[in-house]
C-alpha positions as CSV (number, residue, x, y, z in Angstrom):
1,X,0.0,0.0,0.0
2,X,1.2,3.6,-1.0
3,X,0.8,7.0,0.9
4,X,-0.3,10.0,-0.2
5,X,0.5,13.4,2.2
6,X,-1.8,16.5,1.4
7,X,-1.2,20.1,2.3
8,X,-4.4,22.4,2.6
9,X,-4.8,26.1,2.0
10,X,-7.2,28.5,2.2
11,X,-10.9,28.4,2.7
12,X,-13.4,25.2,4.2
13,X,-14.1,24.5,0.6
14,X,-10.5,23.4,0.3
15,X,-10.7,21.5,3.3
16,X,-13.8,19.1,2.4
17,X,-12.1,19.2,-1.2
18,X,-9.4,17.5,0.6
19,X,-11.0,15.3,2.2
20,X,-12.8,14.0,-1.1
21,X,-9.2,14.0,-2.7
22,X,-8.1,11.9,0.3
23,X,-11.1,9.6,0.0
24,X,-10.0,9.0,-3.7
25,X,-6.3,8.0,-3.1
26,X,-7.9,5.3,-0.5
27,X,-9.7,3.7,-2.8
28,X,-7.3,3.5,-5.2
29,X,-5.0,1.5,-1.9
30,X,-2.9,4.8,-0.4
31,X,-3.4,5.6,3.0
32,X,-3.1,8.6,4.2
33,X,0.1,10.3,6.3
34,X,1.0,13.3,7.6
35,X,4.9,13.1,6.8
36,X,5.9,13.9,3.8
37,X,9.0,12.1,4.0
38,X,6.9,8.7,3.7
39,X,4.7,9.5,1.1
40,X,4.2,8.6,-2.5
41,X,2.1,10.9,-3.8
42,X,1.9,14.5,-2.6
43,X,-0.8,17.0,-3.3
44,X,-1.1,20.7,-2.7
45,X,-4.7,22.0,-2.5
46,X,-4.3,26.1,-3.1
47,X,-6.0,29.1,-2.6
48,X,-5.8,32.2,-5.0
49,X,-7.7,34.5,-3.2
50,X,-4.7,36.9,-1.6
51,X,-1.0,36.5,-2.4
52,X,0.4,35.1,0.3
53,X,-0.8,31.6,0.2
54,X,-0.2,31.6,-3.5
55,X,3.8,32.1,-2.8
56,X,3.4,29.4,0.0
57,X,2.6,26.8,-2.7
58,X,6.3,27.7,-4.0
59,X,7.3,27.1,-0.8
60,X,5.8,23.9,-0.5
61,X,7.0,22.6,-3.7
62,X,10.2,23.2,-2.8
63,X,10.2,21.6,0.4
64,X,8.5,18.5,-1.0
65,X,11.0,18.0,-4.5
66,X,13.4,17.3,-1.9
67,X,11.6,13.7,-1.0
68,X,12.9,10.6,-3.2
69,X,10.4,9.6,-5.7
70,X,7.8,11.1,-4.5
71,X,4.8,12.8,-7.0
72,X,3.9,16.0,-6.3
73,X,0.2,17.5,-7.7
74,X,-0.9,20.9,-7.4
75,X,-4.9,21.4,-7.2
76,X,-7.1,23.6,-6.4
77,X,-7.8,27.5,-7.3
78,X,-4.2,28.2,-8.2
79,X,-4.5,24.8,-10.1
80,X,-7.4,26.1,-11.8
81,X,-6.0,29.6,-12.3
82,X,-2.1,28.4,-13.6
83,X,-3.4,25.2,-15.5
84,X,-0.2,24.0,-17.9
85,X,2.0,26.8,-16.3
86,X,3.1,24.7,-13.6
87,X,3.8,21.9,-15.6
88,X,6.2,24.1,-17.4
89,X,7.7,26.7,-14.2
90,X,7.7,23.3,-11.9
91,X,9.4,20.4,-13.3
92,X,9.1,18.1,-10.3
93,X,5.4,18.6,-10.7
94,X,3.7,15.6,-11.7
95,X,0.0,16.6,-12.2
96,X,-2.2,19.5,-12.0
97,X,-5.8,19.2,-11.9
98,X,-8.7,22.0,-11.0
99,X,-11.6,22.8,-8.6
100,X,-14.0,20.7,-11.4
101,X,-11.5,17.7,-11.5
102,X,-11.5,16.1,-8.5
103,X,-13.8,13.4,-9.7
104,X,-11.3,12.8,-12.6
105,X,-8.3,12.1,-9.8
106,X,-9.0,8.4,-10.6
107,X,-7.9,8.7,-14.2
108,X,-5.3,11.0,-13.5
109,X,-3.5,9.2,-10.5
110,X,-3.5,6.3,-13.0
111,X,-2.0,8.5,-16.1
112,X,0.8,10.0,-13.5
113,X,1.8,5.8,-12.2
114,X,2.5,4.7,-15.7
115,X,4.9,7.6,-15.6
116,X,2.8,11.1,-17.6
117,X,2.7,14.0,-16.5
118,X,-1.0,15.4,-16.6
119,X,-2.7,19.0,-16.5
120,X,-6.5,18.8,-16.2
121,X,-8.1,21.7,-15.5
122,X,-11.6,21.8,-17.8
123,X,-14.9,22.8,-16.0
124,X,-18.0,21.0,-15.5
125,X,-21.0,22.7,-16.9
126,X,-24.2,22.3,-15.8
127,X,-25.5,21.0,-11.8
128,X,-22.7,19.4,-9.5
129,X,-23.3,16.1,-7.9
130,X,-20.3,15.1,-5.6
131,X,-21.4,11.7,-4.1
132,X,-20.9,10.8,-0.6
133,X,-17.3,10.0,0.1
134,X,-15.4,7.9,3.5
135,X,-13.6,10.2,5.5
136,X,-11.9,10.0,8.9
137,X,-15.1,12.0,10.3
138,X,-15.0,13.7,13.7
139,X,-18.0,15.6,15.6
140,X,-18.6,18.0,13.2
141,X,-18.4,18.1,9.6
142,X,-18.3,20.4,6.1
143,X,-21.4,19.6,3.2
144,X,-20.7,21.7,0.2
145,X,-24.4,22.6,-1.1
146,X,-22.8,24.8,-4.0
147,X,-19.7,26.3,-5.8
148,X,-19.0,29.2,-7.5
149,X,-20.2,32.5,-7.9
150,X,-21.9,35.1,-9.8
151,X,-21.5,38.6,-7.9
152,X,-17.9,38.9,-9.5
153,X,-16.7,41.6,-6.7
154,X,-14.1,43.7,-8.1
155,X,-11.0,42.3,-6.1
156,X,-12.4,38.3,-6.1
157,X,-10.7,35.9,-8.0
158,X,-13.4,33.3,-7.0
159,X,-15.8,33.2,-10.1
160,X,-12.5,33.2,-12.3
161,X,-11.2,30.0,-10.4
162,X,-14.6,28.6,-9.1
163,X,-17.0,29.4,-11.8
164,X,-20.5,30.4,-11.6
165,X,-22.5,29.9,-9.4
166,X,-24.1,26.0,-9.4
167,X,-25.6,23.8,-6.7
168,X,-26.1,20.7,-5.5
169,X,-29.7,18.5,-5.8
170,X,-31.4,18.9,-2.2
171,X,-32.3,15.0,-2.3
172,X,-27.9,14.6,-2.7
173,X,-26.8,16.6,0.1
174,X,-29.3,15.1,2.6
175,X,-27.9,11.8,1.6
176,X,-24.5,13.3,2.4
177,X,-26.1,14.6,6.0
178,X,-27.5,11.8,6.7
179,X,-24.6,9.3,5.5
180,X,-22.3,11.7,7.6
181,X,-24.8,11.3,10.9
182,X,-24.6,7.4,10.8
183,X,-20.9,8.0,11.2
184,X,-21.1,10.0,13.9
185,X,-21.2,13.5,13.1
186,X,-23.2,15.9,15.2
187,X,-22.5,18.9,13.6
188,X,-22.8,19.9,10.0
189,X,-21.5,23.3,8.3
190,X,-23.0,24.2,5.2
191,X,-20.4,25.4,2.4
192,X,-21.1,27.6,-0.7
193,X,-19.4,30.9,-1.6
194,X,-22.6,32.5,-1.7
195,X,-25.1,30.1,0.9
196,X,-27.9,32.4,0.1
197,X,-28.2,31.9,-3.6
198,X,-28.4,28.5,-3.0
199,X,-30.9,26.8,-5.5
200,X,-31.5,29.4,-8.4
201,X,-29.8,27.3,-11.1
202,X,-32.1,24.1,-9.7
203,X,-35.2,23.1,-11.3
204,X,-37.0,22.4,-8.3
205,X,-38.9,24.5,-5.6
206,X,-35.9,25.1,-3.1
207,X,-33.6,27.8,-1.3
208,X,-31.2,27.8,1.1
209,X,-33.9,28.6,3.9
210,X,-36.0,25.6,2.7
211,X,-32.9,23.6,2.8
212,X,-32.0,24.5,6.2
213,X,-35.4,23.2,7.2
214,X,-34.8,20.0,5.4
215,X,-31.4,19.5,7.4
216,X,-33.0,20.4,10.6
217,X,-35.6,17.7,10.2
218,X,-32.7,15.0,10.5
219,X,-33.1,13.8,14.0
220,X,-29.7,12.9,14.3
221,X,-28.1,16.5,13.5
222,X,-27.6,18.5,16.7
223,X,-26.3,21.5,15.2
224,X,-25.9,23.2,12.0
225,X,-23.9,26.0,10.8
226,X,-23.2,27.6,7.4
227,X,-20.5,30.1,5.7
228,X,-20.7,32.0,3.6
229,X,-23.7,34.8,3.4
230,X,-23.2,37.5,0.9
231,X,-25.0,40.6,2.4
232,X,-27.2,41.7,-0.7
233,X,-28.6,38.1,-0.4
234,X,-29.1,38.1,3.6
235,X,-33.5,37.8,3.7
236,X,-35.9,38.2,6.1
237,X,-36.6,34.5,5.2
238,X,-33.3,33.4,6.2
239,X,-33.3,35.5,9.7
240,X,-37.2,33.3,10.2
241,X,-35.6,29.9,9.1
242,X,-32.3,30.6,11.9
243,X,-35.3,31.7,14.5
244,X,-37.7,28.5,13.8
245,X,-34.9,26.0,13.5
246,X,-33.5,25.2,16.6
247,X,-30.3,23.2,15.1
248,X,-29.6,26.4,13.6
249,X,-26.9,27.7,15.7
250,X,-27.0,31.7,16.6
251,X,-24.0,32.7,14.8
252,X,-23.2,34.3,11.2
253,X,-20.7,34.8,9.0
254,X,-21.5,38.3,7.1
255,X,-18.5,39.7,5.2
256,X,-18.8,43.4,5.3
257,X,-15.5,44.1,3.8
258,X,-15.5,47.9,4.2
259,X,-17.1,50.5,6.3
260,X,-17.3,53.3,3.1
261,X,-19.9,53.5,0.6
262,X,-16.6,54.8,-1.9
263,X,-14.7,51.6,-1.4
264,X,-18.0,49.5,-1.6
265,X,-18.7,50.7,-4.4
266,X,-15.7,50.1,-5.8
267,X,-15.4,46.8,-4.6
268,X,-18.8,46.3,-6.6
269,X,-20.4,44.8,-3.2
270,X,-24.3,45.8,-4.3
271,X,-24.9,47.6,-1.1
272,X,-24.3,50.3,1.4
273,X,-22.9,50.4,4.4
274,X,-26.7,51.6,5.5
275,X,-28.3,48.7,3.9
276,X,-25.6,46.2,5.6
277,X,-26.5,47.7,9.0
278,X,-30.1,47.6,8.6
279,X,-30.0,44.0,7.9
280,X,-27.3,43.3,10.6
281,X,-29.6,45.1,13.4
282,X,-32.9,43.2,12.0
283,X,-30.9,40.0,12.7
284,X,-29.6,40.5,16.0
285,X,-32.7,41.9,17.4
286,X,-34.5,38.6,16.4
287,X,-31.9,36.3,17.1
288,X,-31.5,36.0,20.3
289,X,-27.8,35.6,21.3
290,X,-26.6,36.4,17.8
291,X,-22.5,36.4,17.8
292,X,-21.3,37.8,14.4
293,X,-18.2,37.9,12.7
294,X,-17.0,39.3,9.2
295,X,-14.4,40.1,6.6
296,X,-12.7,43.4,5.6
297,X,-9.5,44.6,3.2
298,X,-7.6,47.5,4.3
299,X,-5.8,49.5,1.7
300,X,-8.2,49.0,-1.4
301,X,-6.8,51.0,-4.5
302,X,-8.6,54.7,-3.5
303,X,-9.1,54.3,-0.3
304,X,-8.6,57.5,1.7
305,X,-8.2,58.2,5.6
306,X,-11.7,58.7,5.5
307,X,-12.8,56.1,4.1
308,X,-10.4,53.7,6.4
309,X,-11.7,55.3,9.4
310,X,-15.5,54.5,8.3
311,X,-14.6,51.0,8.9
312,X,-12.8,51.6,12.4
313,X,-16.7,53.2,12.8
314,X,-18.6,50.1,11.1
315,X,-16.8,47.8,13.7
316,X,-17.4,49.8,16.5
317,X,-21.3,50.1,15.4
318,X,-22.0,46.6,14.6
319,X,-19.9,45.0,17.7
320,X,-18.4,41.8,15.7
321,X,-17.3,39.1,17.8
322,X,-14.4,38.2,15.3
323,X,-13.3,39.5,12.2
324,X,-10.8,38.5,9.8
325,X,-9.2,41.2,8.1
326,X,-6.6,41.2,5.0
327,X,-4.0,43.8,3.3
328,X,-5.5,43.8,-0.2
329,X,-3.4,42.5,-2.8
330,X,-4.4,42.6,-6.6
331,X,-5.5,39.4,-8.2
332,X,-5.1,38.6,-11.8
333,X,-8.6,38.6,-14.1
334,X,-10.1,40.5,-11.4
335,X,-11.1,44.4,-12.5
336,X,-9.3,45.5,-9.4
337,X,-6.3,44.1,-11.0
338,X,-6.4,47.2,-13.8
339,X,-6.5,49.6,-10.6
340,X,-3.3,51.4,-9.5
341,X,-1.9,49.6,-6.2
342,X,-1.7,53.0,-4.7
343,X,-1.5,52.7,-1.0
344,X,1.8,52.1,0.1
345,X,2.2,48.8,1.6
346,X,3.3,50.5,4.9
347,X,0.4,52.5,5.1
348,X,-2.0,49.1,4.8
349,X,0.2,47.7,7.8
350,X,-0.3,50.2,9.9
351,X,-4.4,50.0,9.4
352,X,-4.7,46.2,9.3
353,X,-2.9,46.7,12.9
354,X,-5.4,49.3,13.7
355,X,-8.3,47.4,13.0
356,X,-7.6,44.4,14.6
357,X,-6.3,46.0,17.6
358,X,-9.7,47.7,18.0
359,X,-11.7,44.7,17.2
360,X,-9.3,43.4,20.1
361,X,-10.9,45.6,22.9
362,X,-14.6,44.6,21.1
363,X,-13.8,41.1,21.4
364,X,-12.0,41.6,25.0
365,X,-15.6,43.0,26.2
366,X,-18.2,40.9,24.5
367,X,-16.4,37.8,26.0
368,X,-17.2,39.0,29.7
369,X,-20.4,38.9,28.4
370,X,-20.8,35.3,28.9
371,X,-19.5,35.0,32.4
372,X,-21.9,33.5,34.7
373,X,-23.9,32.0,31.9
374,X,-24.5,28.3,31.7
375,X,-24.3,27.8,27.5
376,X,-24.8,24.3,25.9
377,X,-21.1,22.8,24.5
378,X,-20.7,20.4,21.9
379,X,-17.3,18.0,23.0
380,X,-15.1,17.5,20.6
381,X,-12.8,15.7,22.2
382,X,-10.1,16.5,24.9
383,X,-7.6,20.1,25.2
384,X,-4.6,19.8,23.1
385,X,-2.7,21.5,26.1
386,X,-4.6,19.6,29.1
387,X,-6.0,15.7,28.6
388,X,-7.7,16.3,31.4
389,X,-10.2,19.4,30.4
390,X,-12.7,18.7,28.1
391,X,-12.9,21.2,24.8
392,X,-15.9,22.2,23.0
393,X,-17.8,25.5,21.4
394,X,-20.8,26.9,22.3
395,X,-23.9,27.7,20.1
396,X,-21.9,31.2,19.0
397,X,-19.0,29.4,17.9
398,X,-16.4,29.9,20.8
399,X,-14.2,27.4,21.7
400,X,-15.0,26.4,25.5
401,X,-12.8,24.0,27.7
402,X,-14.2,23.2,30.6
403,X,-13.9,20.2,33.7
404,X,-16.0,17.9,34.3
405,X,-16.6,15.1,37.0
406,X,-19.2,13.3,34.9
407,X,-18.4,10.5,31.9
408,X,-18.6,12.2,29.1
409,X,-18.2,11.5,25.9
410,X,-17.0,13.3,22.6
411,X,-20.1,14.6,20.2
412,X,-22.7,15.0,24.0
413,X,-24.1,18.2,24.4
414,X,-22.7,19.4,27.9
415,X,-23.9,22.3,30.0
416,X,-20.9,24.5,31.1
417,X,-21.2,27.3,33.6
418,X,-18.7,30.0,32.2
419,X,-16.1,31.1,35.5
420,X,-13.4,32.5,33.3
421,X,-13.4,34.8,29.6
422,X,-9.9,34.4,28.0
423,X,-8.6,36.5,25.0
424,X,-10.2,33.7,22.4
425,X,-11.7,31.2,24.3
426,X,-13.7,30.6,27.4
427,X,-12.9,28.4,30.4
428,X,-16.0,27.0,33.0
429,X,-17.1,23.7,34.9
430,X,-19.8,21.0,33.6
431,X,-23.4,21.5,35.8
């Protein structure tokens, strides 16, 4: 039996990609590994989306041409993007294949062992159907219900690498869930660029709130989560299905991105920072315990002082529990690419470092917040640092370790009373 080692970047889609890729190397007799040194086959799954992952591929490949014999693939949205190119800049790279190929790996792991080396990176068109796969599964797990999208913001390289927007057959991802659940998965995390556009290109009478119905109905799902919301989509039927639905957990993903109508604009978002806000406040008065986190890019091509300090505003407004912010960087195809990169590189430093350190004080306070509370915490197993605390999150996402006298087990549900709030976790004892 062979072994294959895979390296992941970027986003959850990559992950679950991953784990389909890993799925397809088993069946074919490799077992997977986690040193390189041992392995066979190699593959590098690889996100486009900033800069800096993209020049950790090189990195990678270097590291991993070093290993005798071994076959290195590149997949993924740099895949997709660099197609042949690698073939011809890398020449310890075996195969290449792209985000629509994964269900060709079979063919091409086959092409690369009798000795070819192999670029595939041509698109499905049409629905996707990705059937259910074996994978090492744990308490909670990732569904893709679609891929792609269609609101082609000016600085995303997504629709270029992902393609437009198509989902997945209702009847197929329940048989996913529900394949997933007999395995022993508690907690399922719907994946789509764009969650709320899911079903348009479907000819049958479904959206994503109907879906999250349809998952919720599946006795054995405790908990379900999605990412990611694109605000222009964000309904009032989506804020009723996350009230009705009790699996639904109170938490959501809603890039914002920036805090200035200008830089909106420019970034072709399809709203205002008005509109965002409306919607944001409609939610978290009718879901109670809301926890929300987002997305932003500091130093956008044009953007001012002004503008920069809109967002510093935005974040103190909204009261985000997280963010994840980014120093823009222009991607090729994208119509931001055609911009001048006019703020100074220092300049971006110095505001990422503002932003985060005054999300930093947000997150420092709404984290006392849940002191003395007893929340519900799904175990996932035991504390990397302690093997004798448990570790868990809580329904808003927030990683909880607690102690407990009790036998307990990973995937219960656990009542924790919360006697500590650390920078970004929580600490408390099982009731």
């Amino acid at each position: 039996m062979g072994k294959v080692y895979i390296r992941t970047f970027g986003c959850q889609m990559n992950t679950y990609d991953s784990e389909r890729i890993a799925s397809i190397f088993n069946e074919m007799g490799f077992s997977y590994t986690e040193n390189p040194e041992e392995a066979d086959f190699a593959v590098i799954n690889t996100c486009s989306v900033r800069e800096k992952p993209q020049q950790k591929v090189k990195s990678e490949i270097g590291r991993l041409k070093r290993v005798n014999g071994i076959k290195i693939g590149v997949c993924g949205c740099v895949a997709q993007q660099e197609g042949e190119k690698f073939l011809d800049n890398f020449k310890d790279v075996s195969f290449v294949f792209g985000t629509d190929a994964i269900g060709r790996l079979y063919e091409i792991i086959d092409l690369v062992q009798k000795g070819q080396r192999v670029c595939d990176t041509s698109t499905n068109e049409g629905e996707i159907s990705i059937p259910s796969f074996s994978r090492e599964t744990s308490v909670s797990a990732f569904v893709t219900i679609m891929k792609g999208c269609d609101n082609f913001c000016s600085y995303c390289i997504v629709p270029y690498v992902r393609g437009r927007e198509k989902s997945r057959k209702a009847e197929e991802i329940i048989r996913e869930i529900n394949y997933l659940v007999e395995n022993g998965v508690r907690e399922i995390t719907l994946l789509g660029q764009n969650v709320n556009s899911y079903g348009k290109n479907l000819d049958e009478n479904i959206n994503f709130p109907k879906l999250l119905y349809m998952v919720n109905d599946i006795k054995e799902v405790k908990r379900i989560r999605f990412v990611t919301s694109h605000p222009k989509d964000f309904s009032d039927e989506l804020i009723e299905a996350m009230i009705e639905n009790e699996k639904v957990m109170p938490y959501l993903h809603l890039p914002l991105q920036a805090g200035s109508d200008n830089i909106l604009k420019k970034m072709n978002r399809k709203y205002s920072y008005g509109e965002y806000l409306e919607k944001v406040a409609k939610a978290k008065e009718r879901i109670p315990g809301l926890a929300l986190s987002s997305d932003f890019i500091v130093g956008f091509p044009g953007e001012t002082d002004a503008d920069f300090e809109d967002t510093l505003r935005a974040i103190e407004e909204i009261e985000y529990e997280t963010i994840f912010a980014f120093k823009y960087s222009p991607r090729p195809k994208t119509k931001a690419f055609n911009l001048e990169d006019n703020i100074p590189d220092d300049i971006k430093s110095s505001r990422l470092d503002a932003l985060l350190k005054k999300q930093e004080k947000i997150t420092r306070k709404l984290m006392k917040k849940y002191l003395g509370q007893i929340c519900e915490v799904l175990v996932e197993g035991m504390s990397k640092k302690d093997d004798s605390i448990y570790s868990g999150r809580n329904p808003q996402n927030r990683i909880v370790n607690f102690k407990s006298n009790k036998n307990i087990k990973t995937g219960d549900l656990v009542s924790v009373k919360i006697m500590e709030a650390k920078k970004n976790s929580l600490f408390g004892l099982s009731v």
